[in-house]
N, C-alpha and C positions, 0 to 999 in steps of 0.2 A: 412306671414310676408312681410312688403313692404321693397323695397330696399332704400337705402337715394339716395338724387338727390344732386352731386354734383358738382356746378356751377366755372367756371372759374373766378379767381380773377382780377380786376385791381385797379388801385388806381390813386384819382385826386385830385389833388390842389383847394381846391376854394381858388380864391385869393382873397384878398378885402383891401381896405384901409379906413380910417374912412374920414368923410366927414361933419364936424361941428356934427352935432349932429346924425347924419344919419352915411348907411355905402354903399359904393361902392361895386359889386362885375364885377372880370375881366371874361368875356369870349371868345371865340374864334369860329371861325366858323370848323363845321367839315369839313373832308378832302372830301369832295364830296360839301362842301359849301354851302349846303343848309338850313343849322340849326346852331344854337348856343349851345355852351357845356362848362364844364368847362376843363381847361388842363389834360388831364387824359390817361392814360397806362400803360400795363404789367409792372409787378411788375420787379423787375432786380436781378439774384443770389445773386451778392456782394452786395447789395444796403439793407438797411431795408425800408419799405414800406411807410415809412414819407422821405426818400432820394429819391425814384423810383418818387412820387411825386411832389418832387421838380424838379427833374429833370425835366419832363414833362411841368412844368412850364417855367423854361427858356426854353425849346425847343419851346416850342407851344405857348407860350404868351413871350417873351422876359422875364418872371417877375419875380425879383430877393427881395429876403426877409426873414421871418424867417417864419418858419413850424413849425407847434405843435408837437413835436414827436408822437400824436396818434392820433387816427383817432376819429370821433365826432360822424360822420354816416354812414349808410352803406345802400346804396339802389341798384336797380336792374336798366340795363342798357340792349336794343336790341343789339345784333350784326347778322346782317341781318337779314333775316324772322324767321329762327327758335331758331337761342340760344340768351341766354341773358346771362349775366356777374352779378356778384357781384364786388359792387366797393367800396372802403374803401375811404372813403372824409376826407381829411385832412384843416385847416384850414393854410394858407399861408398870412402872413402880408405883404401886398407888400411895401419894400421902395423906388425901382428904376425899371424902366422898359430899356430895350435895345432891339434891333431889334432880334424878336423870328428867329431860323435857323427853324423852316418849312416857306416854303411861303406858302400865300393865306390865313393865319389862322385870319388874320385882330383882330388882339387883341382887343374890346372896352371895356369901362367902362360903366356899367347900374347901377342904382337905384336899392333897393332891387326891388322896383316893377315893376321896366321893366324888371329885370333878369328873375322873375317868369314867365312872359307874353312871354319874349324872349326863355326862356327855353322853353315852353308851345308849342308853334308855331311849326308846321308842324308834331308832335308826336301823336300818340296814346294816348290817356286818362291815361291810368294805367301808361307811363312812365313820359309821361306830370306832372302827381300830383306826383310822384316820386320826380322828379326833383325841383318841386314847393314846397315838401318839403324840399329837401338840403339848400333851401333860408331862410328858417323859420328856422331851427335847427342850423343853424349858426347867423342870427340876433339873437338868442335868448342866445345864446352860449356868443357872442359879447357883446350885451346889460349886462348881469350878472356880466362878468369882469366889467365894468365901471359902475355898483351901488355899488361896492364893497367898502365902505369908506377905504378913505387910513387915517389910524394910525399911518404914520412914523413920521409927524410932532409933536406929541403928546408923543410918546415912547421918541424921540430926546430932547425934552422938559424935560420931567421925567428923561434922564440921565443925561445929562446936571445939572438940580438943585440937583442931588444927588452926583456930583462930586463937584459941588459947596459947597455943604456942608462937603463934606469929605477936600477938601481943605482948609475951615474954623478950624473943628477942629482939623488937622494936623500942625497949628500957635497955639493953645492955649498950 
């Protein structure tokens, strides 16, 4: 019988904000400053895992906004040579950014496609396309909410001329 392997959790913010028809995603250099990442760390007792999250965000990227309460994807992450992490990605709308309390972390903003290529950089294969997926399962995530037709002007329409009517014949 095999035993289960099981891996250390963290959780990161991808942050993003839209950008005409396109979408921004924020990243951060890690704390050795040799690579790009998204805001991400140990989950916190009192916190639920979309709060540990944002946390993480204002600390490591200044970036303040709304987070999905759940998480979108879950991929694997090195921590030194031999262990890796499991990290629960949450999606963060960024509306304001303010000066993150780590230094060095140089918050920028990439293109989906330089996020990929920025993620990609200086990493192993297997965490490289990891990573390179977190950019795709959120543009795609992203994308889906805005083909979504909005209905509100049409419902508003529809209650509207049936209060119209009920106030017609409420006079006869």
């Amino acid at each position: 019988m095999s035993s289960a392997r099981f891996l250390p959790l963290q959780v990161a913010a991808v942050c993003y904000r839209k950008c005409g028809a396109a979408f921004e995603f924020l990243l951060v250099n890690t704390t050795s400053g040799d690579r790009w990442i998204f805001p991400k760390g140990a989950t916190a007792r009192r916190l639920s895992h979309s709060q540990a999250a944002e946390r993480e965000a204002l600390e490591e990227a200044g970036a303040i906004g709304e987070i999905e309460p759940q998480h979108f994807h879950l991929y694997l992450q090195p921590k030194g040579d031999t262990q890796e992490f499991v990290v629960k990605a949450f999606l963060l709308q960024v509306s304001h950014i303010q000066a993150p309390q780590e230094q060095n972390r140089n918050p920028t903003w990439f293109s989906a496609d330089d996020a990929r290529s920025a993620l990609a950089m200086g990493r192993e294969a297997k965490y490289a396309a990891e990573l390179r997926t977190v950019i795709d399962h959120a543009v795609e995530r992203l994308s889906e909410e805005r083909i979504v037709p909005d209905h509100s002007r049409a419902l508003i329409y529809r209650i509207w001329r049936s209060l119209l009517r009920l106030l017609r014949l409420g006079r006869s």
